[in-house]
TORKOL-4160 file (C-alpha; in steps of 0.2 Angstrom, whole numbers, padded with zeros to 4 digits, m for minus):
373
<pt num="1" X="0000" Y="0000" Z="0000"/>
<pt num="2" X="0007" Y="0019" Z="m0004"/>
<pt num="3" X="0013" Y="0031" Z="0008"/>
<pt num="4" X="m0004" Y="0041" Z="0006"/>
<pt num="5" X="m0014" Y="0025" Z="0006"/>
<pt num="6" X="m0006" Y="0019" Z="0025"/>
<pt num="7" X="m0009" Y="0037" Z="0029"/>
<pt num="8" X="m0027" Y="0039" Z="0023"/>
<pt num="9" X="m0031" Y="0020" Z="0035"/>
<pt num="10" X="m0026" Y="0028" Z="0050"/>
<pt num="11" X="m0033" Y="0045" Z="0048"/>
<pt num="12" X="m0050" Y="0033" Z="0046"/>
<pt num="13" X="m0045" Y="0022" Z="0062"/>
<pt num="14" X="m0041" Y="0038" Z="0070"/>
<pt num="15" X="m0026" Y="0033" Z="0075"/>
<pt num="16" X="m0017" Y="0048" Z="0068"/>
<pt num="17" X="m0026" Y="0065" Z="0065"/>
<pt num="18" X="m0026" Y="0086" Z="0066"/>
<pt num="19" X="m0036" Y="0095" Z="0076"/>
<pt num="20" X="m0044" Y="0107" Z="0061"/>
<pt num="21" X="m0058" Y="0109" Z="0075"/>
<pt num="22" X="m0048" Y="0118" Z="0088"/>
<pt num="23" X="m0041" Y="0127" Z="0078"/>
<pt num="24" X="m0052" Y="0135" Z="0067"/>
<pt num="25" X="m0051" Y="0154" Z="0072"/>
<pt num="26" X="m0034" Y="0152" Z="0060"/>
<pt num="27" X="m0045" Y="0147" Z="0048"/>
<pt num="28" X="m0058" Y="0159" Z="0049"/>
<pt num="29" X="m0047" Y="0174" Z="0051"/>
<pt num="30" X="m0037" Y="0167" Z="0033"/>
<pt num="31" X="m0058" Y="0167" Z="0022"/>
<pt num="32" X="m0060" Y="0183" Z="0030"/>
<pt num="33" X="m0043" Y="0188" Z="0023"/>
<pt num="34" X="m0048" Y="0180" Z="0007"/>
<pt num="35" X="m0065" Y="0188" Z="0006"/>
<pt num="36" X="m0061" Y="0203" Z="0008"/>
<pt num="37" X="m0049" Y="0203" Z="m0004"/>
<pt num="38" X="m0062" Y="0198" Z="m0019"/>
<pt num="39" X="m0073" Y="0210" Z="m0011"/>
<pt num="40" X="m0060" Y="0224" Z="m0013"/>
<pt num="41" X="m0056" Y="0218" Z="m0030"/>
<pt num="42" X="m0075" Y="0218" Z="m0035"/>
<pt num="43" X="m0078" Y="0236" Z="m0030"/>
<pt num="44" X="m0062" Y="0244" Z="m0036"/>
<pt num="45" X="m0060" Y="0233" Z="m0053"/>
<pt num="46" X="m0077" Y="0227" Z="m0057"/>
<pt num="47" X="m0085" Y="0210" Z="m0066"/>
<pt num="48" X="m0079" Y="0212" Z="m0087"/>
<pt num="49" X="m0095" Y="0207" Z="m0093"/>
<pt num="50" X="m0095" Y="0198" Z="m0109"/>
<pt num="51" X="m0107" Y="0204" Z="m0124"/>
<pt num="52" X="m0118" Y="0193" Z="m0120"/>
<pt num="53" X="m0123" Y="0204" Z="m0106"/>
<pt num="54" X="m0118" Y="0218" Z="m0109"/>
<pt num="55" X="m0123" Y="0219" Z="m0128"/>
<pt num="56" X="m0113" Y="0223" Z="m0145"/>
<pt num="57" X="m0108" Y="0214" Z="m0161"/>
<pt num="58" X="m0094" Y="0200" Z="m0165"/>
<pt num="59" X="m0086" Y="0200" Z="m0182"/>
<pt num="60" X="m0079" Y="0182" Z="m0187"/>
<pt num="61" X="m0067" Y="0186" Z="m0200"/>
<pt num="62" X="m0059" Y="0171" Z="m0215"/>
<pt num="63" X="m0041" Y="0167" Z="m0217"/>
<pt num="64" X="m0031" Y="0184" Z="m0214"/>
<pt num="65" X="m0013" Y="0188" Z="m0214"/>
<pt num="66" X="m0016" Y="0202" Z="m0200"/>
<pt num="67" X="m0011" Y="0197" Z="m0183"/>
<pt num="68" X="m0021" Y="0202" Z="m0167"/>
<pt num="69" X="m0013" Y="0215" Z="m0162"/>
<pt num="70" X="m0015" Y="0225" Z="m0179"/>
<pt num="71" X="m0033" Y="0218" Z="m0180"/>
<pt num="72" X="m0037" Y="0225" Z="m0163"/>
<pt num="73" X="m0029" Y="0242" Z="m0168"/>
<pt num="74" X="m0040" Y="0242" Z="m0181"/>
<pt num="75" X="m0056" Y="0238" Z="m0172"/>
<pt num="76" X="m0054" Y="0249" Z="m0161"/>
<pt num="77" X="m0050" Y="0266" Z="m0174"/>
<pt num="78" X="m0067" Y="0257" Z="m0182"/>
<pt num="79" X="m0076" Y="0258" Z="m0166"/>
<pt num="80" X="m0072" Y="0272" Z="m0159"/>
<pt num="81" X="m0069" Y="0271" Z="m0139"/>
<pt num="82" X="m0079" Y="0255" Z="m0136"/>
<pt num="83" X="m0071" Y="0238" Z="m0129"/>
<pt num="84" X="m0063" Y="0226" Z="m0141"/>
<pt num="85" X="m0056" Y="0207" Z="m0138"/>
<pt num="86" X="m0048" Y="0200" Z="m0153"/>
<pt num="87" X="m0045" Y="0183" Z="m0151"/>
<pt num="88" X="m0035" Y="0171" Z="m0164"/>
<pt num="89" X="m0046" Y="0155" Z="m0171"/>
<pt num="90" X="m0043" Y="0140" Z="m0182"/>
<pt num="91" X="m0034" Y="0142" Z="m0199"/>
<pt num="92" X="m0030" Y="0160" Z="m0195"/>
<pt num="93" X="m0049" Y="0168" Z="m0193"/>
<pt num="94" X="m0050" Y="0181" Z="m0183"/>
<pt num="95" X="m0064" Y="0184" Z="m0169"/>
<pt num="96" X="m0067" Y="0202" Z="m0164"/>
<pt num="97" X="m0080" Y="0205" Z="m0151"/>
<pt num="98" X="m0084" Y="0225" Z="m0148"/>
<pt num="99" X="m0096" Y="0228" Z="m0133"/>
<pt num="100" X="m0110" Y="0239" Z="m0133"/>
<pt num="101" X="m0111" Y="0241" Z="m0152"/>
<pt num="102" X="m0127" Y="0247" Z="m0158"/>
<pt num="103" X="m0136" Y="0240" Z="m0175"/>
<pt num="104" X="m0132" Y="0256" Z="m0186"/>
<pt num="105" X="m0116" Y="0256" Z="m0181"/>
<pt num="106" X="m0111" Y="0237" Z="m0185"/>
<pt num="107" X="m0110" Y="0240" Z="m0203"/>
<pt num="108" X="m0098" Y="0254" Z="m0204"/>
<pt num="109" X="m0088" Y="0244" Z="m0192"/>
<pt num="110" X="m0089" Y="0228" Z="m0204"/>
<pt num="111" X="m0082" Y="0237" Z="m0219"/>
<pt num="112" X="m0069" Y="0246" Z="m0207"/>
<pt num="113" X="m0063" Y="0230" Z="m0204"/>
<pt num="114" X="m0065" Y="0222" Z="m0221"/>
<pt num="115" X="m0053" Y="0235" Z="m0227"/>
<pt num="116" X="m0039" Y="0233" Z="m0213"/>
<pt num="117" X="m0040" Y="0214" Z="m0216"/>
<pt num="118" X="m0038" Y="0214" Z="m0234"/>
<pt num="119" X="m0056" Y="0203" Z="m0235"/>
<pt num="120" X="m0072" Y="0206" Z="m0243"/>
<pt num="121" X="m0085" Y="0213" Z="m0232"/>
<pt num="122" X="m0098" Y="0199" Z="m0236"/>
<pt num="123" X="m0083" Y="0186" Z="m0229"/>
<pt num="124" X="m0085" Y="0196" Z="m0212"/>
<pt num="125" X="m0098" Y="0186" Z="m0202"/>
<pt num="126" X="m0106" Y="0198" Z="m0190"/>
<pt num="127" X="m0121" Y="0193" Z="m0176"/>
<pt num="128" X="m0127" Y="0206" Z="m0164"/>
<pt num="129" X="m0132" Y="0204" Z="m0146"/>
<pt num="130" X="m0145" Y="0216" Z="m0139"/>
<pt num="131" X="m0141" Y="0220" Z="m0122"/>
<pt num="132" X="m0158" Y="0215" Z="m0116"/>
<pt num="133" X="m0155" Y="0197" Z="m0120"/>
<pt num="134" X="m0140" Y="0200" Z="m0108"/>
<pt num="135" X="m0152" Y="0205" Z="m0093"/>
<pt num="136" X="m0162" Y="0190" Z="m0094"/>
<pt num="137" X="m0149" Y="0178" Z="m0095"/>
<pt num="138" X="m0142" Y="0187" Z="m0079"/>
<pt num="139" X="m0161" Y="0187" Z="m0071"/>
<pt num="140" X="m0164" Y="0171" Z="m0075"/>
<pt num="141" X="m0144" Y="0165" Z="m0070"/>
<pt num="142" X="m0150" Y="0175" Z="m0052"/>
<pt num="143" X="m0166" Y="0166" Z="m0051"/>
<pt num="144" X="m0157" Y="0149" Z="m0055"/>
<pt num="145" X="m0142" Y="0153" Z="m0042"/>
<pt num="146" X="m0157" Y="0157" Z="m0029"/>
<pt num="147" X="m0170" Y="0143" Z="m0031"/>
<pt num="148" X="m0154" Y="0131" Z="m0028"/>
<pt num="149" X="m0148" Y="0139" Z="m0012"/>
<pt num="150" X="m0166" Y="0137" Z="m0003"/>
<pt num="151" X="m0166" Y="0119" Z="m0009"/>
<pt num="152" X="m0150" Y="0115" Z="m0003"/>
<pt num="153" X="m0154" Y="0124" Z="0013"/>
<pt num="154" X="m0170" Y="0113" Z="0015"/>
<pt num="155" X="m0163" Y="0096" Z="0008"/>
<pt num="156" X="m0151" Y="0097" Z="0020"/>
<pt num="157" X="m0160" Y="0102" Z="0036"/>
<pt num="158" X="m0171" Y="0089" Z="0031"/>
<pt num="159" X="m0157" Y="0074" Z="0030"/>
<pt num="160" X="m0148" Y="0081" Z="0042"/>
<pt num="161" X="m0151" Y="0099" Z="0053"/>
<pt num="162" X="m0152" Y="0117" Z="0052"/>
<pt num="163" X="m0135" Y="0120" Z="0058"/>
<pt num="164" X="m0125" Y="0109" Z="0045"/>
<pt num="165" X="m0138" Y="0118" Z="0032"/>
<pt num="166" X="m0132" Y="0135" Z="0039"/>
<pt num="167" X="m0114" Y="0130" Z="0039"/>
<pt num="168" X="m0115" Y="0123" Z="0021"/>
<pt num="169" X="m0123" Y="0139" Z="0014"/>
<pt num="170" X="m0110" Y="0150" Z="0025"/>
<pt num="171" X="m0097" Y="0139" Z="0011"/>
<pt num="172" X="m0107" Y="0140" Z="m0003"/>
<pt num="173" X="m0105" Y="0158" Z="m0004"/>
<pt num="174" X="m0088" Y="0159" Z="0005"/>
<pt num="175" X="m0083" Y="0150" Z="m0013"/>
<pt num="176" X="m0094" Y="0161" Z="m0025"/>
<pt num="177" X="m0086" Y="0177" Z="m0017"/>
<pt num="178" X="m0067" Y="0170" Z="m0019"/>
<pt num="179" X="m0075" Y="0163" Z="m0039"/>
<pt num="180" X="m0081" Y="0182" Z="m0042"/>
<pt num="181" X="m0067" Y="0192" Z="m0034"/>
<pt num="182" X="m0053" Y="0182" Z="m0043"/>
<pt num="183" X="m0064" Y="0187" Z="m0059"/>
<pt num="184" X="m0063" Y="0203" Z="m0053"/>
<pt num="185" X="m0046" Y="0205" Z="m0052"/>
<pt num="186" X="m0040" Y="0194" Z="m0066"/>
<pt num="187" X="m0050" Y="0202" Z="m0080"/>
<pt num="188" X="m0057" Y="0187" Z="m0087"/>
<pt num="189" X="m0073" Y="0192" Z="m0097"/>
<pt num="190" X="m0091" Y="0186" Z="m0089"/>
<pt num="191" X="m0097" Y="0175" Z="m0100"/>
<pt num="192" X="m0114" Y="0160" Z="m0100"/>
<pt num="193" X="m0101" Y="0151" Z="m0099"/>
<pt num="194" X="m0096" Y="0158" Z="m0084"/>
<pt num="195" X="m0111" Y="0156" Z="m0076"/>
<pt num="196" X="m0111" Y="0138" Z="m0080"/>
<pt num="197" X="m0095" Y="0136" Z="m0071"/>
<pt num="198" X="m0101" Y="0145" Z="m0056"/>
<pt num="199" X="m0117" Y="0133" Z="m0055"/>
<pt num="200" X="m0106" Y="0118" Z="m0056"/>
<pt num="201" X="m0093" Y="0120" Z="m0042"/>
<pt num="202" X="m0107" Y="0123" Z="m0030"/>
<pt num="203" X="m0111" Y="0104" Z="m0032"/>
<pt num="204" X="m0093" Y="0101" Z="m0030"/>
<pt num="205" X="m0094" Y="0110" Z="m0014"/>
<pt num="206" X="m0106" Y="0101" Z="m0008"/>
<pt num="207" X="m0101" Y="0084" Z="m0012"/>
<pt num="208" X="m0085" Y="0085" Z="0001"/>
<pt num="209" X="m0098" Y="0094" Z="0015"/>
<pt num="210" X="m0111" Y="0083" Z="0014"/>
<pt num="211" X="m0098" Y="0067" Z="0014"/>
<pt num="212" X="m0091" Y="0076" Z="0029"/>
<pt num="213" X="m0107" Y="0079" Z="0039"/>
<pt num="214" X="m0115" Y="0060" Z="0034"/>
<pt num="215" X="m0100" Y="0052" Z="0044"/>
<pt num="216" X="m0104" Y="0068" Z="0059"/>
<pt num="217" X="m0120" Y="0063" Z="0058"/>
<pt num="218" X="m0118" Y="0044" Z="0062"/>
<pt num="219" X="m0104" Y="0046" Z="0075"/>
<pt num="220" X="m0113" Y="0058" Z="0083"/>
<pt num="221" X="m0126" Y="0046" Z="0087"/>
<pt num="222" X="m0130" Y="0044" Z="0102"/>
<pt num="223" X="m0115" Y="0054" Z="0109"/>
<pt num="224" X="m0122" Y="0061" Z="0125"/>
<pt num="225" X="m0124" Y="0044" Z="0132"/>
<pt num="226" X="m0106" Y="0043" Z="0130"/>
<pt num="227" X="m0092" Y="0054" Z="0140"/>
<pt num="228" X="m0075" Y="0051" Z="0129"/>
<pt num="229" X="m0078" Y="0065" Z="0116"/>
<pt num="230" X="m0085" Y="0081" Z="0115"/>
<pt num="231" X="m0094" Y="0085" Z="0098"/>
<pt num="232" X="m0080" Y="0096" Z="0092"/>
<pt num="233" X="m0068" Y="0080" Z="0094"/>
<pt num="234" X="m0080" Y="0068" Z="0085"/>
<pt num="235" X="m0082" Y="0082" Z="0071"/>
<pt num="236" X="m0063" Y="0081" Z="0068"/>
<pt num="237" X="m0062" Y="0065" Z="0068"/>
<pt num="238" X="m0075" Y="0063" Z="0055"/>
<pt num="239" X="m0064" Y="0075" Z="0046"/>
<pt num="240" X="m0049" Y="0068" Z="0047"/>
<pt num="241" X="m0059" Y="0049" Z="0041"/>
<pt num="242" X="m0062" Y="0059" Z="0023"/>
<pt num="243" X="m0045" Y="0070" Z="0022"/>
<pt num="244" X="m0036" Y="0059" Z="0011"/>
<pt num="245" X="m0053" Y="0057" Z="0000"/>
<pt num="246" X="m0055" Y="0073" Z="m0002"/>
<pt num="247" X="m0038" Y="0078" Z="m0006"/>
<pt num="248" X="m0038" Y="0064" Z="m0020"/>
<pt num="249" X="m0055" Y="0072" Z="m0026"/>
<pt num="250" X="m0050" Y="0089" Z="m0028"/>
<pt num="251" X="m0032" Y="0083" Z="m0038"/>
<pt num="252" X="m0039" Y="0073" Z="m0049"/>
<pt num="253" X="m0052" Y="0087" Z="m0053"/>
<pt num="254" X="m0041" Y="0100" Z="m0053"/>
<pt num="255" X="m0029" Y="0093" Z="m0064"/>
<pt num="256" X="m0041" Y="0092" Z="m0082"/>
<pt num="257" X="m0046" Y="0108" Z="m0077"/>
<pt num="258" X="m0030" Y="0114" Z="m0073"/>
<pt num="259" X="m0026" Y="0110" Z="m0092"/>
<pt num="260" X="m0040" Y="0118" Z="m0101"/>
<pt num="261" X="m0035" Y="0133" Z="m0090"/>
<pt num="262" X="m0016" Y="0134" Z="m0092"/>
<pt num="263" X="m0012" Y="0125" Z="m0106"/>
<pt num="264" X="m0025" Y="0128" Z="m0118"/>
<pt num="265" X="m0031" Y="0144" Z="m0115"/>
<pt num="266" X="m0015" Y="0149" Z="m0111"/>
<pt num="267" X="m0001" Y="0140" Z="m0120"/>
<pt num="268" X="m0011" Y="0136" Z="m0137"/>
<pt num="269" X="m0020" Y="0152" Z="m0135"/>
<pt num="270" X="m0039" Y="0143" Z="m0135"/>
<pt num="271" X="m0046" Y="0161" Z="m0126"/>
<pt num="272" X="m0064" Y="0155" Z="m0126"/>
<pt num="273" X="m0058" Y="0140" Z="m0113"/>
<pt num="274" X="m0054" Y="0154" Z="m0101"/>
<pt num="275" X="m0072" Y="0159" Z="m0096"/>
<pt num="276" X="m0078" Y="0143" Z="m0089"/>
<pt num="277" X="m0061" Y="0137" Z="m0084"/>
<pt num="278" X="m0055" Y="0149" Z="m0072"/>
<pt num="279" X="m0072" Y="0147" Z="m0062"/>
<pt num="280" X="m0071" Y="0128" Z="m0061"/>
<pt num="281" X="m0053" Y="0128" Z="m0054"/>
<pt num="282" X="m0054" Y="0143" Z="m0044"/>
<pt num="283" X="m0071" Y="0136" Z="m0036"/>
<pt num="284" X="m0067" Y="0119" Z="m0036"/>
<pt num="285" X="m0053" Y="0124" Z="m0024"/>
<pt num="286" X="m0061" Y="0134" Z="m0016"/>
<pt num="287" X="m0074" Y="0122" Z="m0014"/>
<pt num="288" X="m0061" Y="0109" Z="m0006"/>
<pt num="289" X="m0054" Y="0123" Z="0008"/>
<pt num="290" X="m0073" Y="0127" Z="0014"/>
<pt num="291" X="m0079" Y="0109" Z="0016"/>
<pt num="292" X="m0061" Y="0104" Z="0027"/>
<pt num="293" X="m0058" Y="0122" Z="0036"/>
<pt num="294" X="m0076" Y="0132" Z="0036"/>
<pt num="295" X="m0091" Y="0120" Z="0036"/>
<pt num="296" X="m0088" Y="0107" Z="0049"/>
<pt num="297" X="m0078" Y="0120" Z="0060"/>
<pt num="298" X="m0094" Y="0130" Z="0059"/>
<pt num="299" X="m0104" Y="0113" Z="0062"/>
<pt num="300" X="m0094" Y="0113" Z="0078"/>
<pt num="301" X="m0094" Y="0130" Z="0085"/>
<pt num="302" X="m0115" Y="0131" Z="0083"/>
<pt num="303" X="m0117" Y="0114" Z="0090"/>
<pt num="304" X="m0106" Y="0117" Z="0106"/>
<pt num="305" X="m0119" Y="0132" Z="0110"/>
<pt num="306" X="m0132" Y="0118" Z="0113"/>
<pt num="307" X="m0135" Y="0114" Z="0132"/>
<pt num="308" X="m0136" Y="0097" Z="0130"/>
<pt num="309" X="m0117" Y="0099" Z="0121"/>
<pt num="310" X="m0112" Y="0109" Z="0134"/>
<pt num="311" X="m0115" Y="0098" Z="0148"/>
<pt num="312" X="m0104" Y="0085" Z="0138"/>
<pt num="313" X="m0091" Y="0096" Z="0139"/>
<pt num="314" X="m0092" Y="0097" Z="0156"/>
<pt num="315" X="m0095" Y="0080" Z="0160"/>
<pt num="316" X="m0082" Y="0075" Z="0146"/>
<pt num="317" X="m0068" Y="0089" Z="0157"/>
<pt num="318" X="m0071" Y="0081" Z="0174"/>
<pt num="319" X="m0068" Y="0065" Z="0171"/>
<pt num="320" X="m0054" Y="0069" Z="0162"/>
<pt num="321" X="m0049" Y="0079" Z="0177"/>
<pt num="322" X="m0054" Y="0066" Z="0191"/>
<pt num="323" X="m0042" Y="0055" Z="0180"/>
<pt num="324" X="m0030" Y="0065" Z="0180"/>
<pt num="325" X="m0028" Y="0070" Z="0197"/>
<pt num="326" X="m0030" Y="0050" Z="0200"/>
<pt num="327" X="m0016" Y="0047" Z="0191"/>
<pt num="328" X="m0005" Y="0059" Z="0200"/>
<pt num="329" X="m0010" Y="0056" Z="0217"/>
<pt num="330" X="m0004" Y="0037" Z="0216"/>
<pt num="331" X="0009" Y="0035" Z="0202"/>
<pt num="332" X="0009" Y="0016" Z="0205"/>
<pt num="333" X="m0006" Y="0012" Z="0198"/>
<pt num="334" X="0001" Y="0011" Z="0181"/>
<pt num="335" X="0008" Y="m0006" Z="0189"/>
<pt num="336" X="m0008" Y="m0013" Z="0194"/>
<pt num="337" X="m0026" Y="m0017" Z="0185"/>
<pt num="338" X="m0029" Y="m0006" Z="0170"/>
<pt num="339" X="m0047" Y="m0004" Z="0178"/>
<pt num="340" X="m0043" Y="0005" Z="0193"/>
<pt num="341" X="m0039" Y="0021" Z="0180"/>
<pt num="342" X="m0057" Y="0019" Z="0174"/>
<pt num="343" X="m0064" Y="0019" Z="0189"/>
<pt num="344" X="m0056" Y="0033" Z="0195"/>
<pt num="345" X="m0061" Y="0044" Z="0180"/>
<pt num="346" X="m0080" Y="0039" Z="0181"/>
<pt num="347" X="m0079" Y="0048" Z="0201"/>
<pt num="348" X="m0085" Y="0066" Z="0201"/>
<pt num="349" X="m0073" Y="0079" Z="0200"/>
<pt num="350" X="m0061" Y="0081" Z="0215"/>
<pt num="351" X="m0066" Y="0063" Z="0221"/>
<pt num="352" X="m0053" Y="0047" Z="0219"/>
<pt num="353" X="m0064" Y="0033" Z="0217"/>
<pt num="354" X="m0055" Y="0017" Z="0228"/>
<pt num="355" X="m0040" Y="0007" Z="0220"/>
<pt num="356" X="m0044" Y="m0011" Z="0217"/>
<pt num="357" X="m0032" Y="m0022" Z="0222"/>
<pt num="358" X="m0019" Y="m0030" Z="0213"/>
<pt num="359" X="m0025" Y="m0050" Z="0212"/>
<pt num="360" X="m0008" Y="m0055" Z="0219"/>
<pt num="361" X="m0013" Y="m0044" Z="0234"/>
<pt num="362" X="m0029" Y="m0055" Z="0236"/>
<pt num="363" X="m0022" Y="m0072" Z="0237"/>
<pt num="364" X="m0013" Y="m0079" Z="0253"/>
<pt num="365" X="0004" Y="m0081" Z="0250"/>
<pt num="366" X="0013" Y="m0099" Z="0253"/>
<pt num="367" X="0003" Y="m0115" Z="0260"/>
<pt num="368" X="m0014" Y="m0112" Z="0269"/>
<pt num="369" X="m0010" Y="m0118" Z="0288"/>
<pt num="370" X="m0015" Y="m0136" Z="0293"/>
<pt num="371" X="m0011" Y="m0152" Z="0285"/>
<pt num="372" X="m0013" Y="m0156" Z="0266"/>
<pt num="373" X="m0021" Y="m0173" Z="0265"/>
């Protein structure tokens, strides 16, 4: 078995672990750091909305010996202060997108181009986008984004409680935030495509959550019967069961991503890859830090405010205590019955339960008096 495999068995026997739980103020302070980052980004830099919501025209041009630069250059003298993305397709076509170009202003623009390129005006393929079909892709993408929020929210009351439903939608928009600000201040045009992205890596998110709080959910069974572990120890235990899962999850995911992202929007130059590639790999990992470091940490802190919880605590601390000070009041009882330790821990606090004795200490030592017959 690998390293990671041996590593993965014991984090599920418990046998060797970190305690995410406790310390969870680290991790909240670093996604508030994080938010407010995107947040920041978002309101200095603004979302660059594609046409498709914004509105204007996109000129697909034949086989051309201009290059982009020139061709943007171009479109931009023809447009005359409006937003232009040129990007390079397939046996040297051109694609160049102006935003906010009205209907009576496409056709200057198309034999503009067509004389910079060197091409016919009728090779110029031109469709315009109005921008009221952009506001009710966004109005419906909003509506979509809602409706799946208050589902979730009630799907998971339901199968499990209203705190692991609140802790799950505190994640969900933790990773759309990050998603938007890194948008923000990349400059990567807003596209349908985009949106797509957004609505697929909040199922990702909460695949690893919901993984994490079914195993809360049975280990918790029960747990107030019990005085071994506080909820905030059985929550990190059930994270630690699913670490290695979740780590192998994200990589694999990540990685195909990671390749339409770098390599073929970056390195072969594929531009129109960017839009919903960037959203998948920045919200899938995303995704991955909220379920390990946010939702169950969150799980945690709300359920330790329940009395019932708190009295575990309590009673969890003072038998730990009442060992303790067992322990230390008679050093010797390592040598003697394993049991004595228990019952000393299951005494009230500030009370030493008596030692059992050792079975040699029971037994008469040498021959019984009298004659053997």
């Amino acid at each position: 078995m690998s390293r990671l495999g041996t590593l993965g068995a014991r984090l599920y026997r418990g046998e060797v672990g970190y305690d995410f739980v406790a310390k969870r103020m680290i991790w909240y302070g670093i996604s508030i750091l994080i938010t407010i980052t995107a947040v920041v980004g978002l309101a200095v830099r603004g979302l660059n909305m594609g046409i498709e919501f914004s509105g204007g025209a996109v000129f697909t041009t034949p086989s051309t010996k201009v290059s982009s630069t020139d061709a943007r250059q171009a479109a931009e003298e023809a447009a005359g202060g409006h937003t232009v993305v040129v990007q390079e397709l397939g046996r040297g076509g051109l694609r160049i997108q102006i935003s906010e170009l009205g209907t009576k202003e496409a056709l200057p623009v198309q034999e503009k181009l067509a004389e910079e390129l060197g091409v016919k005006t009728n090779k110029i393929d031109t469709q315009l986008v109005g921008p009221s079909w952009g506001e009710q892709i966004a109005s419906k993408a909003w509506q979509g984004l809602a409706i799946f929020m208050v589902l979730v929210v009630i799907y998971l009351a339901i199968a499990f409680e209203w705190r692991m439903a609140l802790a799950a939608l505190i994640a969900l928009i933790h990773d759309l935030t990050i998603t938007v600000g890194v948008y923000a201040l990349v400059g990567f045009e807003v596209t349908p495509g985009t949106v797509i992205g957004l609505l697929t890596i909040l199922g990702y998110s909460l695949y690893d959550t919901v993984v994490v709080f079914d195993g809360l959910k049975e280990a918790s069974k029960d747990l107030t019967k019990q005085t071994r572990f506080t909820y905030s120890e059985v929550a990190n235990r059930s994270l630690n069961s699913t670490l290695v899962r979740s780590i192998n999850t994200t990589v694999v995911a990540l990685l195909p991503v990671g390749a339409l992202l770098f390599i073929g929007g970056g390195a072969l130059g594929a531009g129109m890859l960017n839009d919903i590639s960037l959203a998948l790999f920045v919200g899938l990992a995303a995704g991955a830090y909220s379920s390990i470091f946010i939702a169950t940490p969150l799980v945690a802190d709300l359920k330790e405010r329940d009395p019932k919880m708190k009295a575990l605590t309590k009673r969890v601390k003072a038998k730990r205590a009442a060992a303790a000070k067992a322990e230390n009041a008679d050093p010797a009882a390592e040598e003697g019955d394993p049991r004595d330790l228990e019952d000393a821990a299951a005494a009230p606090a500030g009370v030493v339960g008596q030692r059992r004795q050792p079975a040699s200490r029971n037994r008469g030592r040498g021959r019984p008096s009298g004659k053997r017959r």
